[in-house]
C-alpha positions in Angstrom: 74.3 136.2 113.8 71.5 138.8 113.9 67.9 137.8 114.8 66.5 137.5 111.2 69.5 134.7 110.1 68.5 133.1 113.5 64.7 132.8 112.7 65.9 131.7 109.3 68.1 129.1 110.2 67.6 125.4 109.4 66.6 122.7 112.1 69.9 120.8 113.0 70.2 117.0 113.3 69.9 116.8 116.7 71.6 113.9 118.8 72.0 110.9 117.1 70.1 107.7 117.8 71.2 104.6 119.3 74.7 103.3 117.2 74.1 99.8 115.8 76.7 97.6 113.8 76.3 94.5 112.0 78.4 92.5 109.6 77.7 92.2 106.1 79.3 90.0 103.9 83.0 90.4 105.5 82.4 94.1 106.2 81.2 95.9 109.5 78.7 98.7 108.9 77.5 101.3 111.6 73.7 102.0 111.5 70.8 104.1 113.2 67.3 102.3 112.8 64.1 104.0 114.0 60.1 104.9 113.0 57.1 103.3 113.6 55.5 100.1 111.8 55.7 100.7 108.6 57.3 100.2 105.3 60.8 99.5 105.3 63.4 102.7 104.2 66.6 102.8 103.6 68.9 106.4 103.5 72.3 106.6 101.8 73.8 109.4 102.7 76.7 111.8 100.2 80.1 111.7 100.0 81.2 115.0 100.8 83.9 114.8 103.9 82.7 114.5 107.1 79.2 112.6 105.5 77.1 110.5 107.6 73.8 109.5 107.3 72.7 111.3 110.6 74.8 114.1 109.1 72.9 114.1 106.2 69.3 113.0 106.8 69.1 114.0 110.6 67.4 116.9 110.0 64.4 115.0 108.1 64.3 111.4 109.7 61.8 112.1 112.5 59.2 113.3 109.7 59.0 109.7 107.9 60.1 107.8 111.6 56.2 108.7 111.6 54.6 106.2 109.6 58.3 104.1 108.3 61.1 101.9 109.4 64.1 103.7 109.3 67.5 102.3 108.5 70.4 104.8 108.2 73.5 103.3 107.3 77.1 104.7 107.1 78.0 103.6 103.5 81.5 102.1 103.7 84.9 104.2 104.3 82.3 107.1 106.0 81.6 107.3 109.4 81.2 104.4 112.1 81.3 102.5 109.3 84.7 100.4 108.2 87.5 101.9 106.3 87.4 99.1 103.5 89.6 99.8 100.6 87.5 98.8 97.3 89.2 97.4 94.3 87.2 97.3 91.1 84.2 98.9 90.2 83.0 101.4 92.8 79.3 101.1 92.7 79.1 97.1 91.8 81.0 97.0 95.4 78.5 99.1 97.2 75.8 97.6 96.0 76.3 94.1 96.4 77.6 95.0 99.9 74.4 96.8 100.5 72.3 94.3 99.8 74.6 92.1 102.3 73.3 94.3 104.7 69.5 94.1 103.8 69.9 90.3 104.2 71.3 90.7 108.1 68.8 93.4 108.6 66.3 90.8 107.4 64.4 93.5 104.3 63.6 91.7 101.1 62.4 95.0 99.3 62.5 98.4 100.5 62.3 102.3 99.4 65.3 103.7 99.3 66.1 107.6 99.8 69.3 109.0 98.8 71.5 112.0 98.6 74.6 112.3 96.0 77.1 109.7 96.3 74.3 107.3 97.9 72.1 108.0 94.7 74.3 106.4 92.9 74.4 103.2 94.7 70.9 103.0 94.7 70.6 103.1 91.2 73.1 100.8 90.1 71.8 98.8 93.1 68.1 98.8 91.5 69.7 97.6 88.3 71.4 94.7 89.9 69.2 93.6 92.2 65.4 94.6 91.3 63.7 92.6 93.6 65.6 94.5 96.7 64.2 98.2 95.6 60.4 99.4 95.4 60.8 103.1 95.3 64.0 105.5 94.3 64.0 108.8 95.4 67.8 110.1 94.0 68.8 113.6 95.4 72.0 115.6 93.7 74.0 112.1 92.4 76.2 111.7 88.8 75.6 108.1 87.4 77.1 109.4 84.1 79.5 111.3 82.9 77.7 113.4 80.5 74.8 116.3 80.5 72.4 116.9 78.0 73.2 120.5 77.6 77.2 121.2 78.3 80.2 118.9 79.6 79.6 118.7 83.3 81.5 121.5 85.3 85.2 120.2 86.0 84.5 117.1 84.4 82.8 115.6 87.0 85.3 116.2 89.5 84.0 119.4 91.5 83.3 117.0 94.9 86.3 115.3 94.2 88.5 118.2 93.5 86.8 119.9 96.9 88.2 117.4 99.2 91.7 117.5 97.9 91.4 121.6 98.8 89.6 120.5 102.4 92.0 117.9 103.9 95.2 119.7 101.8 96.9 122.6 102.6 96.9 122.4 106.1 94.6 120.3 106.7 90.8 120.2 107.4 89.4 123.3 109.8 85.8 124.4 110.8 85.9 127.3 108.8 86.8 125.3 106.0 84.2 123.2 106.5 81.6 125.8 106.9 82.8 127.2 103.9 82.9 123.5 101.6 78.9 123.0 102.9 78.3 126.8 102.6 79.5 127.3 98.9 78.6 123.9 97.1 75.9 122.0 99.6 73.5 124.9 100.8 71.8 127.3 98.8 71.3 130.3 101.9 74.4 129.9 104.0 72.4 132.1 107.0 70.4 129.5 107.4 73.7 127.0 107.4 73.4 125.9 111.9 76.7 125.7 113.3 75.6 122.2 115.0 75.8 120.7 111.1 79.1 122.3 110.3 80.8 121.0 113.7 79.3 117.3 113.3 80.7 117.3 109.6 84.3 118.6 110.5 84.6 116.5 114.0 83.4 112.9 111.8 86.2 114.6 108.9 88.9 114.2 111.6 88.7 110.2 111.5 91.9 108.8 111.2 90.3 106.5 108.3 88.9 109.0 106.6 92.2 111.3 106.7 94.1 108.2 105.4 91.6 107.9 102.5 92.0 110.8 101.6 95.6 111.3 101.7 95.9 108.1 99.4 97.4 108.7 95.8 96.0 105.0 94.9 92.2 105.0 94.2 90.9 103.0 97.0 87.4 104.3 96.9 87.5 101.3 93.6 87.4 102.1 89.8 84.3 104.7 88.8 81.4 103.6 86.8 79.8 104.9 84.5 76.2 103.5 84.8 74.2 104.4 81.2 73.5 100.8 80.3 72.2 99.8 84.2 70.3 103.3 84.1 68.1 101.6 81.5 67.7 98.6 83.7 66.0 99.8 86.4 62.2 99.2 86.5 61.7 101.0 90.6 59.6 104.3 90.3 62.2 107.0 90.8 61.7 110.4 91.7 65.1 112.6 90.9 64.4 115.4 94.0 66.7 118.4 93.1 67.7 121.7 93.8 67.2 124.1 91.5 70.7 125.9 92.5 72.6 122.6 93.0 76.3 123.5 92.6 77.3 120.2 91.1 74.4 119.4 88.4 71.8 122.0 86.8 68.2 120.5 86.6 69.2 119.7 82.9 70.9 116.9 84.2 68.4 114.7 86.3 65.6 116.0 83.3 67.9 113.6 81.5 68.0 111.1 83.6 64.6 110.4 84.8 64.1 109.9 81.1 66.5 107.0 81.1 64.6 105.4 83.3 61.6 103.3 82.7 59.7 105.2 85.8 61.2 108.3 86.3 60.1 111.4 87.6 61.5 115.0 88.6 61.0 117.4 91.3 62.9 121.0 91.2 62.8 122.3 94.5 63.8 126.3 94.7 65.8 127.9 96.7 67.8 124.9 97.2 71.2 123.5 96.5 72.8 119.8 97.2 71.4 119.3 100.2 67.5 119.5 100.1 66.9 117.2 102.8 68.5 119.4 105.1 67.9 123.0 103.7 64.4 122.6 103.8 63.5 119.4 105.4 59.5 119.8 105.8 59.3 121.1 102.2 61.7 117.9 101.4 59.4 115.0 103.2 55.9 117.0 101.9 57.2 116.0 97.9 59.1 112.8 98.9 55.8 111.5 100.7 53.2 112.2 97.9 55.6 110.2 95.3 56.0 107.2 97.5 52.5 107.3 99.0 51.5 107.0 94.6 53.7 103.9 94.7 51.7 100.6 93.9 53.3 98.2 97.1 53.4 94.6 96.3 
């Protein structure tokens, strides 16, 4: 790598706190929880293989661990976290499992900052349970199956579709991985650090998570889609998004913070699904002006 794709490469995660695990409502969940004295946040991380939530919000925890209490969970069938199968719908499950978790953890209400597959929770979680959520911020997720402008790109199915290629053929690799996070996650693969890529493509070699994935069954649970809860949820929401996302062009999340009663949008350039990584201090500088504007109870 030459000295200029050096200087411009992103901070990596960096070791991992203290592993915690609790039980939740029949299920064991593996955790990281640090900050100071402050208000109570909660990360859900993607679903890309190999996510974590250190994975995914490593890079920008130690800006809010400032002045918030962090709680990074592995959402179920990712990481430490168990391999539950899930029958039913996908994202009732999550949430009600999630808000398990808050109970154990001892949070009535918290904010809640999320990346993809964790967006989604979050929402539908906010339309369930109200009194749990005070602030959304939703990075990168697909709680419907519809765009305002054009069908979505491989109906929906471009993350799904792009771990079938990384754990098929024969099997998943580093170079593979570099190249999944590279071409779909990260707008400016120079500044892609190696650290990320071998952290995502060591967790990817679980035995759970290879099972999962070699399934034909669905045991991630039935998809959602969540138009009706959309209009249900009263949290502030900021939709944070890359202007280059891969998955979903701004159109989309211009749609959706105008489903919700509260919402807002952010387009970040230079910037693809993973904004919270990419460009972390750029990332926690827009995140922490919308929840600072948030009225707390």
């Amino acid at each position: 790598m030459s000295q200029t794709a050096q200087r411009l490469t992103s901070p990596a995660a960096g070791p991992a706190p203290e592993s915690r695990y609790a039980k939740a409502d029949g299920v064991e969940y593996h955790y990281h929880e640090l900050g100071a004295d402050g208000p109570a946040t909660i990360f859900l991380h993607g679903g890309g293989p190999g996510c974590t939530a250190w994975s995914d919000f490593g890079p920008v925890a130690p800006y809010f661990a400032a002045d918030r209490h962090l709680y990074l969970p592995d959402i179920l069938q990712y990481g430490k976290s168990e391999k539950v199968r899930i029958s039913g719908p996908m994202w009732d499950f999550h949430a009600a499992k999630t808000v398990a978790l808050m109970d154990v953890w001892g949070v009535q209400c918290a904010d809640f900052i999320c990346n993809s597959w964790g967006g989604t929770i979050a929402l539908n979680l906010a339309a369930k349970y109200p009194d749990r959520v005070r602030s959304l911020v939703i990075t990168g997720s697909m709680p419907v199956f519809y765009g305002p402008l054009a069908p979505l790109p491989e109906g929906g199915r471009r993350g799904r579709n792009a771990r079938d290629v990384y754990y098929g053929g024969d099997g998943p690799t580093s170079e593979k991985m570099r190249e999944l996070i590279a071409g779909l996650e990260w707008y400016d693969a120079e500044r892609l650090p190696q650290e990320t890529v071998d952290m995502r493509y060591q967790q990817s070699l679980d035995p759970g998570e290879r099972e999962l994935a070699a399934m034909s069954d669905s045991p991630r649970g039935d998809w959602q889609d969540l138009t009706a809860e959309l209009g249900q949820v009263e949290a502030p929401a900021l939709f944070m998004w890359g202007r280059e996302d891969d998955f979903l062009t701004p159109d989309y999340p211009l749609m959706l913070s105008r489903m919700v009663k509260n919402g807002n949008l952010h387009v970040m350039d230079h910037v693809s699904h993973h904004l919270q990584e990419e460009r972390p201090g750029a990332y926690h500088a827009v995140v922490d002006g919308f929840l600072r504007s948030v009225d707390y109870p």
